[in-house]
KOLKEFI-686014 format. One record per residue (C-alpha): x, y negated, z; residue number from 1. Coordinates in nm, 2 decimals. Example, Ala and Ser with C-alpha at 12.3 -4.5 7.8 and 13.67 -1.06 7.14 Angstrom:
2
   east  north     up   n
   1.23   0.45   0.78   1
   1.37   0.11   0.71   2
END
This chain:
498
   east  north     up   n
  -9.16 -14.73  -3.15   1
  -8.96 -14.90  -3.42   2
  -9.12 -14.74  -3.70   3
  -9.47 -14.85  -3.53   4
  -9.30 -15.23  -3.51   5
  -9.21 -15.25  -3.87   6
  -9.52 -15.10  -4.05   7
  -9.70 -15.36  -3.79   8
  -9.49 -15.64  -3.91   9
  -9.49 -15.52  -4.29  10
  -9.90 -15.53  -4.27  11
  -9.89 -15.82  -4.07  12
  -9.70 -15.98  -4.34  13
  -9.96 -15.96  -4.56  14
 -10.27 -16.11  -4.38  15
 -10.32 -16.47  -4.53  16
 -10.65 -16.65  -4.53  17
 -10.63 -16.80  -4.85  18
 -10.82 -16.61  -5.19  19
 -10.52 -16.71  -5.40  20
 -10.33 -16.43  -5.31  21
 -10.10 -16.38  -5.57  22
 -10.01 -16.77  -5.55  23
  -9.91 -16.71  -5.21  24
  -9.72 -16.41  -5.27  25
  -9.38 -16.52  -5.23  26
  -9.41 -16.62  -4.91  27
  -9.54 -16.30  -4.79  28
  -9.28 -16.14  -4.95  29
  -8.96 -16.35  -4.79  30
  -9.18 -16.28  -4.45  31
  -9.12 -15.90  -4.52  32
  -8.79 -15.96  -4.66  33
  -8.86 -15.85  -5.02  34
  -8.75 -16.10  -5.26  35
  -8.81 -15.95  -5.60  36
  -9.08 -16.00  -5.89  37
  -9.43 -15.98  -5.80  38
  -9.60 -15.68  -5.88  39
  -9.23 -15.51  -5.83  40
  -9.23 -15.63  -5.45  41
  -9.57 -15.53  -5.38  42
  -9.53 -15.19  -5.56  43
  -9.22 -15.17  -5.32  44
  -9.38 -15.27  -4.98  45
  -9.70 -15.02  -5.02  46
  -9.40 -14.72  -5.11  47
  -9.22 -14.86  -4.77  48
  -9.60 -14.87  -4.57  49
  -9.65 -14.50  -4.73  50
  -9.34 -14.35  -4.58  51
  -9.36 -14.54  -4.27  52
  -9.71 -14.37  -4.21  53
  -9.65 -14.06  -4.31  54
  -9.39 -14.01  -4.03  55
  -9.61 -14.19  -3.73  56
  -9.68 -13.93  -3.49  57
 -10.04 -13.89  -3.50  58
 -10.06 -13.82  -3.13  59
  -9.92 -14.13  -3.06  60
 -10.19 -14.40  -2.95  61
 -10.03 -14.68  -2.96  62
  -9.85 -14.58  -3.31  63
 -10.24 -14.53  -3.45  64
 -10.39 -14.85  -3.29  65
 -10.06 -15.05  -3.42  66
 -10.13 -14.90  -3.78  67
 -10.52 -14.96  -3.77  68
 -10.51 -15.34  -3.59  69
 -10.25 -15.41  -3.92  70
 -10.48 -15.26  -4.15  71
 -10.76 -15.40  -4.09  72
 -10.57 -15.76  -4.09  73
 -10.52 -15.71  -4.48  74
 -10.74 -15.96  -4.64  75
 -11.05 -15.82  -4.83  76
 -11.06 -16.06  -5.14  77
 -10.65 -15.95  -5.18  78
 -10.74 -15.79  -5.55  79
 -10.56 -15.46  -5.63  80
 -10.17 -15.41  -5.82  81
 -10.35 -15.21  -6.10  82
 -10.68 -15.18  -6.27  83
 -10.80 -14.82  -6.07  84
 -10.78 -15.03  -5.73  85
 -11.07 -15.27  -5.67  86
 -10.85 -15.42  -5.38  87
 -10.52 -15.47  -5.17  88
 -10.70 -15.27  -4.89  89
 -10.79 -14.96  -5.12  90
 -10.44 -14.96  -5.29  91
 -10.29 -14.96  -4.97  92
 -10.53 -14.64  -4.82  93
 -10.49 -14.48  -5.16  94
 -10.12 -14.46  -5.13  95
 -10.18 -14.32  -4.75  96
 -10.41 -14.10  -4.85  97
 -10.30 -13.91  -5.20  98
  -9.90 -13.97  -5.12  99
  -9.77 -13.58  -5.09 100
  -9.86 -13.26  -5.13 101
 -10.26 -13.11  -5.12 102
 -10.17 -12.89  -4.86 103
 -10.12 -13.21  -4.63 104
 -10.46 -13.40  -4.72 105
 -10.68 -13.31  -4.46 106
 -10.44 -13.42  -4.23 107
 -10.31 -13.70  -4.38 108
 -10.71 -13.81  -4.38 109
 -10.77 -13.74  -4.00 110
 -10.43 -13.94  -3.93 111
 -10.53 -14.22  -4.08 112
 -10.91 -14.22  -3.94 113
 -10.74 -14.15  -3.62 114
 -10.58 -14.52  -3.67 115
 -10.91 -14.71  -3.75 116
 -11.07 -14.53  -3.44 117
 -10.82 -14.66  -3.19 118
 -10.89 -14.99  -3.27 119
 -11.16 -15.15  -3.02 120
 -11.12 -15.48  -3.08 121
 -11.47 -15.65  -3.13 122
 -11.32 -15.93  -3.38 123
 -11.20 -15.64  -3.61 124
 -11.50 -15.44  -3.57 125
 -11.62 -15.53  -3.91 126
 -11.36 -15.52  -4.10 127
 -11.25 -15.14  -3.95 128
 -11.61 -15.06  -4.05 129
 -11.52 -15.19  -4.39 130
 -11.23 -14.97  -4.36 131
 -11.37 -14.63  -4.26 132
 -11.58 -14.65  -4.55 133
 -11.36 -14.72  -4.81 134
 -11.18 -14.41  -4.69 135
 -11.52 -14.19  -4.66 136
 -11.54 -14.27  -5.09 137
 -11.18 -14.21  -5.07 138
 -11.27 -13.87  -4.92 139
 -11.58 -13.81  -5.12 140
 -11.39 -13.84  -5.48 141
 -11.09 -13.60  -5.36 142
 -11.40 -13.36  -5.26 143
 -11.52 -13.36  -5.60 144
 -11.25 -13.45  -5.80 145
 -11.19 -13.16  -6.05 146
 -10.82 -12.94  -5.97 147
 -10.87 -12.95  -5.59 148
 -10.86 -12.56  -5.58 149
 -10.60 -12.52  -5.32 150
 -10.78 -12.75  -5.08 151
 -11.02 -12.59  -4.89 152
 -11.37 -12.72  -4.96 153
 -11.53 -12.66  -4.64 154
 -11.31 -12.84  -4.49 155
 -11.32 -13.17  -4.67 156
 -11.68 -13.14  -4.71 157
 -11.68 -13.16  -4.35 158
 -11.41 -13.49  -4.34 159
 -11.64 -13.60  -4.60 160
 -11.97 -13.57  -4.31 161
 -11.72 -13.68  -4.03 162
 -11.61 -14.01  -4.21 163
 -11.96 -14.12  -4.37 164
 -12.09 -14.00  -4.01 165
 -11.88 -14.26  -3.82 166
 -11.92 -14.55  -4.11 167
 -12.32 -14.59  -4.05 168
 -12.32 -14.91  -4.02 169
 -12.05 -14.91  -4.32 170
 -12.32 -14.79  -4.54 171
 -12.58 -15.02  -4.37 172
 -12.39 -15.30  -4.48 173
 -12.30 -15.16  -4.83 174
 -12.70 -15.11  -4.91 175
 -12.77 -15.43  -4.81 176
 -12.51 -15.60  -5.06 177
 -12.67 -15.32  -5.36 178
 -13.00 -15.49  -5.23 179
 -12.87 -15.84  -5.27 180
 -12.71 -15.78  -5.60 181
 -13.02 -15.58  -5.77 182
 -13.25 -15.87  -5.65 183
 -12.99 -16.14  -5.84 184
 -12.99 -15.93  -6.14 185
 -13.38 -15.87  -6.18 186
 -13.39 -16.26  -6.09 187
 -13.18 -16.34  -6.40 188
 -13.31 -16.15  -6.67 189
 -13.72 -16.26  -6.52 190
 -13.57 -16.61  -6.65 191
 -13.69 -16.78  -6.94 192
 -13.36 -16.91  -7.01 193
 -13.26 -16.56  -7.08 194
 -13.44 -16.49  -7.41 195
 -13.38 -16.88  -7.50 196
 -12.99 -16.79  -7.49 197
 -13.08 -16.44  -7.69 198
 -13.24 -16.64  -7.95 199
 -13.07 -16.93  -7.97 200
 -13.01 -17.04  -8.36 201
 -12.70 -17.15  -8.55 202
 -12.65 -17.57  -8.55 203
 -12.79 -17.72  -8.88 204
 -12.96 -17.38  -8.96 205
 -13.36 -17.40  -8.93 206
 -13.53 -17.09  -8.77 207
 -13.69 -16.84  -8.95 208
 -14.04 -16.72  -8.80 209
 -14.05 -16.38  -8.91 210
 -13.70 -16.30  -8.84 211
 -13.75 -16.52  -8.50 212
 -14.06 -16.30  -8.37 213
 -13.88 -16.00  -8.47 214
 -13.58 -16.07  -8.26 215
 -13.77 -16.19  -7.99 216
 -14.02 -15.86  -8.00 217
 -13.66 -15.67  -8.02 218
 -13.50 -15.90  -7.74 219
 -13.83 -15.84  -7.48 220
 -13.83 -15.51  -7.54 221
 -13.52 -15.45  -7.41 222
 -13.52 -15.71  -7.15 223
 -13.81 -15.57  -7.01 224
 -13.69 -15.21  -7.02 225
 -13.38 -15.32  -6.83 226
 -13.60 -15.54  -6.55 227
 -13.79 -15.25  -6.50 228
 -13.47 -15.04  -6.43 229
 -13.37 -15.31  -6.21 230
 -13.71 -15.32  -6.06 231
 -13.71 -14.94  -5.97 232
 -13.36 -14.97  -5.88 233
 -13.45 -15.17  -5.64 234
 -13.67 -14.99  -5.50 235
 -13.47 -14.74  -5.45 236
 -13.18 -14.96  -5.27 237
 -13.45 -15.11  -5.04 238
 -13.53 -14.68  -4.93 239
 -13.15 -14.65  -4.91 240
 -13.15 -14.93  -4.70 241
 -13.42 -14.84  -4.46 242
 -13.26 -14.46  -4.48 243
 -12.92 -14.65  -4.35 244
 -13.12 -14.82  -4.07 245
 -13.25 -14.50  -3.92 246
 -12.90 -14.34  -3.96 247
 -12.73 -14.62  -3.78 248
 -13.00 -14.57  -3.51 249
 -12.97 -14.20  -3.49 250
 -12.60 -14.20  -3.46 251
 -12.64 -14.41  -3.21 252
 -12.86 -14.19  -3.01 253
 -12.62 -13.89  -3.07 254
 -12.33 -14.09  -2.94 255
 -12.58 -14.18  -2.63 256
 -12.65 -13.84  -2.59 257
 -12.29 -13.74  -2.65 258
 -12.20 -14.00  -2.37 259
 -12.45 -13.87  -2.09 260
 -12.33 -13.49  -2.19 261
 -11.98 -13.62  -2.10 262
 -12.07 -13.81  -1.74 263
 -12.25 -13.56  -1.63 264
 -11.97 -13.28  -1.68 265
 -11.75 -13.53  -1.50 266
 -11.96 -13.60  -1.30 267
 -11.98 -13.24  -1.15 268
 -11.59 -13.22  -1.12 269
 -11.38 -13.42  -0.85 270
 -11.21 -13.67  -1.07 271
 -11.28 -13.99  -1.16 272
 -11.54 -14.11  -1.44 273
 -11.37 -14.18  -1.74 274
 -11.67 -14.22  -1.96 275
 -11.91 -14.50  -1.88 276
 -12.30 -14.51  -2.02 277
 -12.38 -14.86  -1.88 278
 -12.63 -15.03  -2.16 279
 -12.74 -14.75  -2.28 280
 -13.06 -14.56  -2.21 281
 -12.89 -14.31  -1.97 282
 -12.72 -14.56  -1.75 283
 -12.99 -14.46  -1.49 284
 -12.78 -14.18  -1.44 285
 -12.49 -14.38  -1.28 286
 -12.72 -14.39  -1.00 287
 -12.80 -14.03  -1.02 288
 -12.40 -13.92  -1.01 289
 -12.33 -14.22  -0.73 290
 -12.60 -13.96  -0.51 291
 -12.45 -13.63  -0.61 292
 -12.10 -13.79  -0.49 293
 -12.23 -13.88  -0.16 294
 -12.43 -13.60  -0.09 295
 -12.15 -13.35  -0.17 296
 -11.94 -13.60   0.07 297
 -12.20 -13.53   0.36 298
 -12.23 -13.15   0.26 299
 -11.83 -13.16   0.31 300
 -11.83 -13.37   0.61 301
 -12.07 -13.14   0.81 302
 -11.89 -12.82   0.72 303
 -11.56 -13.02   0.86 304
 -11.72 -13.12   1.17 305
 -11.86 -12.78   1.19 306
 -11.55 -12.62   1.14 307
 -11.35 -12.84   1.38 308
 -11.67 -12.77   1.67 309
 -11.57 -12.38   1.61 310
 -11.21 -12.42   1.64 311
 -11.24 -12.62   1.97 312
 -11.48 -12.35   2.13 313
 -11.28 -12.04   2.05 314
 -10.92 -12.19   2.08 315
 -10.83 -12.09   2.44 316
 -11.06 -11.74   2.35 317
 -10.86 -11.68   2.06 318
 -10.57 -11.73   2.26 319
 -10.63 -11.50   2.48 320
 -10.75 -11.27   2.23 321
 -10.43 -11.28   2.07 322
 -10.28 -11.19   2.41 323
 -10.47 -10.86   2.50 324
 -10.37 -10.77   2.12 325
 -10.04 -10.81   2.20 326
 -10.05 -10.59   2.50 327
 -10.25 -10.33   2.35 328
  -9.99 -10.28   2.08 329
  -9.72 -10.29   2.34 330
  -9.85 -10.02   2.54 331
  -9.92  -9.80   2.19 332
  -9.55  -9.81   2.14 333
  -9.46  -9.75   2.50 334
  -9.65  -9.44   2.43 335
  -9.48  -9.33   2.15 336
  -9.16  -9.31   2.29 337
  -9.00  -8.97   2.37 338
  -9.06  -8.77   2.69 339
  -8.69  -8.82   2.76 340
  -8.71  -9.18   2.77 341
  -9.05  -9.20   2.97 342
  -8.90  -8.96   3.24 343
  -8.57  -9.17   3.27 344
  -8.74  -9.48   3.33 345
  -8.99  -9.34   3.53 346
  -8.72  -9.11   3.77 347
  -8.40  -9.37   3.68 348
  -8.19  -9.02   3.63 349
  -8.05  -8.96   3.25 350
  -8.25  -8.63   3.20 351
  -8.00  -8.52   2.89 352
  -7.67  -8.56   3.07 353
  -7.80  -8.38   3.43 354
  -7.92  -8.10   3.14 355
  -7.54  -8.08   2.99 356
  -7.38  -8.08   3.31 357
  -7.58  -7.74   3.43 358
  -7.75  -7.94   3.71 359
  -8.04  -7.87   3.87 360
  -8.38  -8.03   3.76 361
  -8.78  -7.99   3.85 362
  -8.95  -7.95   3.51 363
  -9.25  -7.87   3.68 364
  -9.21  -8.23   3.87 365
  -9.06  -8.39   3.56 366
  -9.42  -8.25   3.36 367
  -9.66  -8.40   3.61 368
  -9.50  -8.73   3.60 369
  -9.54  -8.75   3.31 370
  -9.85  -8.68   3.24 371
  -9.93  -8.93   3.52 372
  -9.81  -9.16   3.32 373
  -9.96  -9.10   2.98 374
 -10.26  -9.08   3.18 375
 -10.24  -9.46   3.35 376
 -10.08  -9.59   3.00 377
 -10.43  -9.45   2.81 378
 -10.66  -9.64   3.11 379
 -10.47  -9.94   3.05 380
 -10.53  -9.96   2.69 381
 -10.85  -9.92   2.74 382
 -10.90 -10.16   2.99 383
 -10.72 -10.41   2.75 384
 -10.97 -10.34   2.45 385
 -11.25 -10.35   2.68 386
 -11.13 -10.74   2.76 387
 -11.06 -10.77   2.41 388
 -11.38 -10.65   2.28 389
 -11.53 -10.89   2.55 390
 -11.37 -11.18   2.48 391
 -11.39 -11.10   2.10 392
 -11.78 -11.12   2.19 393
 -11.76 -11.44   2.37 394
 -11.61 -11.60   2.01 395
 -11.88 -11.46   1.84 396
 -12.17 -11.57   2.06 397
 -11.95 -11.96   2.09 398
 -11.94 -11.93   1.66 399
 -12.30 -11.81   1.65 400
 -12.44 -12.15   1.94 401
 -12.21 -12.38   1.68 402
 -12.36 -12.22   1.38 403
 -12.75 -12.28   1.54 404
 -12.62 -12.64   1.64 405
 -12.56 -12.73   1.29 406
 -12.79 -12.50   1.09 407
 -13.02 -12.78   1.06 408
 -12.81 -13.08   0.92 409
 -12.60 -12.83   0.70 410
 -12.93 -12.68   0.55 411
 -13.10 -13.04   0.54 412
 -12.74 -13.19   0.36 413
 -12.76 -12.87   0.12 414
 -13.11 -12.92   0.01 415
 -13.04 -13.23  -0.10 416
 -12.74 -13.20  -0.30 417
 -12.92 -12.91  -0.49 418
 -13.20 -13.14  -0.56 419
 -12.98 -13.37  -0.68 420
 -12.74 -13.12  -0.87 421
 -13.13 -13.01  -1.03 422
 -13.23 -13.31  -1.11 423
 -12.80 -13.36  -1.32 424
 -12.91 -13.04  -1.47 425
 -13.24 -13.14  -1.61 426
 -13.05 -13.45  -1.77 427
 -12.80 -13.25  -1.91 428
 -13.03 -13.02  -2.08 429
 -13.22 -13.35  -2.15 430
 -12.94 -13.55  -2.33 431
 -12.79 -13.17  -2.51 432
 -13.18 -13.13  -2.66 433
 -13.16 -13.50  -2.81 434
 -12.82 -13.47  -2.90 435
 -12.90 -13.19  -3.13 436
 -13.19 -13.36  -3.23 437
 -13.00 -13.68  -3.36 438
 -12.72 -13.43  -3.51 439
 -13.01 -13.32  -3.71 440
 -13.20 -13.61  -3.78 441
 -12.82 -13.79  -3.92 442
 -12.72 -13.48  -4.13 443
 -13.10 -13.50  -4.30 444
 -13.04 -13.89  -4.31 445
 -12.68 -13.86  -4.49 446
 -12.83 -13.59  -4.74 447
 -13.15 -13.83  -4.81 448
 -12.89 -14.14  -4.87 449
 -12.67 -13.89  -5.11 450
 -12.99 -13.81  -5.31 451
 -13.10 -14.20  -5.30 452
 -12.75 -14.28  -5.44 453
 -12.78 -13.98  -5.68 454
 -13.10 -14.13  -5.83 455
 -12.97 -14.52  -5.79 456
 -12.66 -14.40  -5.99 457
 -12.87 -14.18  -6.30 458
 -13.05 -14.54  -6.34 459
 -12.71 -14.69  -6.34 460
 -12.58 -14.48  -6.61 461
 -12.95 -14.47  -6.78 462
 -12.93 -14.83  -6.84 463
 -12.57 -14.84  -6.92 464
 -12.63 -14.56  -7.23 465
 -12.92 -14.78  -7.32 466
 -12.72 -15.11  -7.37 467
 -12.48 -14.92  -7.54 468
 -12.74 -14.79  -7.81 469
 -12.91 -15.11  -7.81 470
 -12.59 -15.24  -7.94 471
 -12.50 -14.95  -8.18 472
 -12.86 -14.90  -8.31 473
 -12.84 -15.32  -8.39 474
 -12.52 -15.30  -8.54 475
 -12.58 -15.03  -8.80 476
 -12.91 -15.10  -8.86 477
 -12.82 -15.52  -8.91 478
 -12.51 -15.41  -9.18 479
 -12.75 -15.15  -9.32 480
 -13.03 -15.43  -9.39 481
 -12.80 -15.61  -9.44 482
 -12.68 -15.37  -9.76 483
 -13.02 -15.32  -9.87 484
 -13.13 -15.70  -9.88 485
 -12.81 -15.76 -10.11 486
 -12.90 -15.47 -10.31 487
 -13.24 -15.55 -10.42 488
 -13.21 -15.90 -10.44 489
 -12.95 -15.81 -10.67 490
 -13.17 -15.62 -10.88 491
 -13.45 -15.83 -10.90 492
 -13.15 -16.10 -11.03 493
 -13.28 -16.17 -11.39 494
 -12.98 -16.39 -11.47 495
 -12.74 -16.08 -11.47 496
 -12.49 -16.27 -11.23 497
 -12.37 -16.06 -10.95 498
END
């Protein structure tokens, strides 16, 4: 836990409220005990964060929620140590992400998605959201960044899924600030002020009306090319938007579903609930498991008190059952013992020693007892097995009279728990249909948004190019009129002065 403790403190160490970061940098710094330069210090504590990450065991809960609650106390306006970070918070993912080999990526990813999920706090819910999608663009540029041979594609395609999956309303809240800032920038160039800037004219210098309504038919024309990009553009954001709604929604219907999948299957087992679905539109069902528990308690009960009725009828039966058993086995064995040990109990002479000695002995006598014997010993044993069938008969008939006594309440009990268990299985084939359903509907919702952003992006880059030849095209064709004013006023110069 000490690594946990120190990448905890080191994070925490950096969570300040004020935007002048950099100004309050040194007392981060002596808080983390790193007394060197600036950028130096802060290049040193994100390599220290890296390595301490890298060796948190990810199946550690207490590791990941320590690493995601720091995290997500970095300030968002902290700006970035170099130009290819936007912020403190993506340098600082960047570095957990991309730090080692490619072969370690995916799991690197999940580790550190693992830490923003363990986080539940509601006061850092947004900026966890804020979080999770900063890594799902993370994600998204290692999937098609170019040399990522060795990494499996499948596989980061689906992080890719995973991560914008679980930042819904990530995206939600990023196409309403692409809304917000396309509306400002259609705002500003609809200004008059904008073409009064454009064609503003030099102090002392009086304006020139053709050159003026040239500039000004130049200037509109490409004012109004780039307000109607805007205006399309935003047009686009506000789909995107509305395409981020209904994801938000359906993922929250698949988790809903997901959650009444998972009650129900603990429901049916003997173990507490761990998953709860109250406010949500399955919580209904609480009711629903609270009567499958108590009518499987019943069923059990009945079956006890049935079983308990049976052992108190047939105890002293089975007793004596067990005795005749007993006795019937005894007298087997008896008659499995040699003649010569028959005769000598039967007579009290020892039969081989009166042989040896040459006396005399009545075979025929000897013969007859015992077959006397054999004889009573074969009446006796069935005379036991005649009780024991009897009273074998007697536990039957007592089993059958407690059987008939509770047929009714056990049949009654077991109706209703497989009423109850139909009516669980109906849900869960209920909540499994709209679960695939909403997987659908949010993987044809994240491939709409990627073809929204597709199009939003070609307009991006559409006006960017233009600007750019707008500024070319002026340039070269200003210094070429330029050229050619000189020139033939030159030649029309009658004076012969240059």
């Amino acid at each position: 836990m000490g690594k946990k403790n120190r990448l905890h403190e080191n994070l925490e160490a950096l969570h300040n409220e004020d935007s002048m970061a950099q100004e309050e940098y040194a007392e981060v710094a002596s808080d983390v005990g790193l007394r060197q330069a600036e950028d130096s210090s802060m290049n040193d504590l994100v390599r220290a964060l890296t390595d301490q990450f890298l060796n948190i065991d990810s199946e550690n809960s207490r590791d990941l929620s320590a690493v995601g609650m720091a995290l997500s106390e970095i300030p968002a306006e902290m700006p970035g140590l170099t130009d290819n970070s936007t912020s403190f918070r993506e340098e600082i993912l960047s570095s957990l992400l991309f730090t080692g080999d490619e072969e370690g990526f995916v799991l690197r990813a999940e580790k550190l998605r693992g830490c923003l999920e363990s986080v539940a706090t509601h006061e850092h819910s947004g900026a966890i959201e804020e979080l999770k999608l900063l890594v799902a663009e993370l994600v998204t540029e290692a999937l098609f960044a170019e040399g990522d041979d060795e990494t499996p594609a499948d596989t980061l395609g689906e992080l890719h899924h995973e991560s914008t999956q679980l930042s819904a309303e990530g995206l939600l809240q990023k196409a309403a600030k692409m809304q917000e800032m396309t509306t400002t920038a259609r705002e500003y160039l609809a200004s008059d002020k904008v073409l009064t800037s454009i064609l503003a004219t030099g102090a002392g210098r009086p304006g020139n009306p053709v050159l003026e309504a040239a500039l000004r038919s130049l200037a509109e024309a490409s004012v109004t090319a780039i307000a109607n990009s805007l205006q399309e553009q935003e047009e686009q954001v506000k789909i995107y938007k509305d395409t981020c709604e209904k994801l938000v929604n359906a993922k929250a219907r698949m988790d809903e579903s997901k959650d009444c999948l998972d009650f129900v299957e603990q429901a049916s087992k003997s173990d507490g609930l761990i998953r709860g679905i109250e406010g949500t539109q399955y919580q209904w069902l609480g009711e629903l498991v609270d009567q499958f528990r108590n009518d499987q308690e019943s069923y059990d009960r009945i079956c006890d008190e049935k079983t308990a009725a049976v052992t108190d009828q047939i105890s002293i039966l089975q007793s004596e059952s067990d005795q005749l058993g007993a006795a019937v086995r005894k007298l087997g064995a008896e008659t499995l013992e040699p003649p010569q040990s028959v005769l000598q109990s039967l007579t009290g002479a020892d039969v081989e020693s009166t042989a040896s000695e040459g006396g005399e002995m009545d075979y025929e006598e000897s013969i007859t007892q015992y077959l006397e014997w054999v004889t009573t010993q074969r009446e006796s044993i069935r005379e036991l097995k005649r009780q024991l069938a009897r009273v074998d008969q007697q536990m039957l008939d007592a089993e059958i009279e407690v059987d008939k006594a509770f047929s009714s309440k056990l049949a009654s009990a077991l109706q209703k728990k497989e009423e109850t268990v139909k009516r669980l299985n109906d849900a869960h084939r209920g909540a499994k249909k709209d679960y695939e359903e909403a997987e659908v509907l949010v993987a044809g919702l994240l491939s709409d948004a990627d073809e929204i952003l597709e199009g939003i992006k070609r307009l991006t880059d559409s006006r960017s190019n233009f600007i750019g030849d707008v500024e070319d095209s002026i340039t070269t064709t200003m210094i070429k009129l330029g050229e050619v004013l000189y020139e033939g006023n030159a030649r029309a110069n009658f004076d012969g002065e240059a």
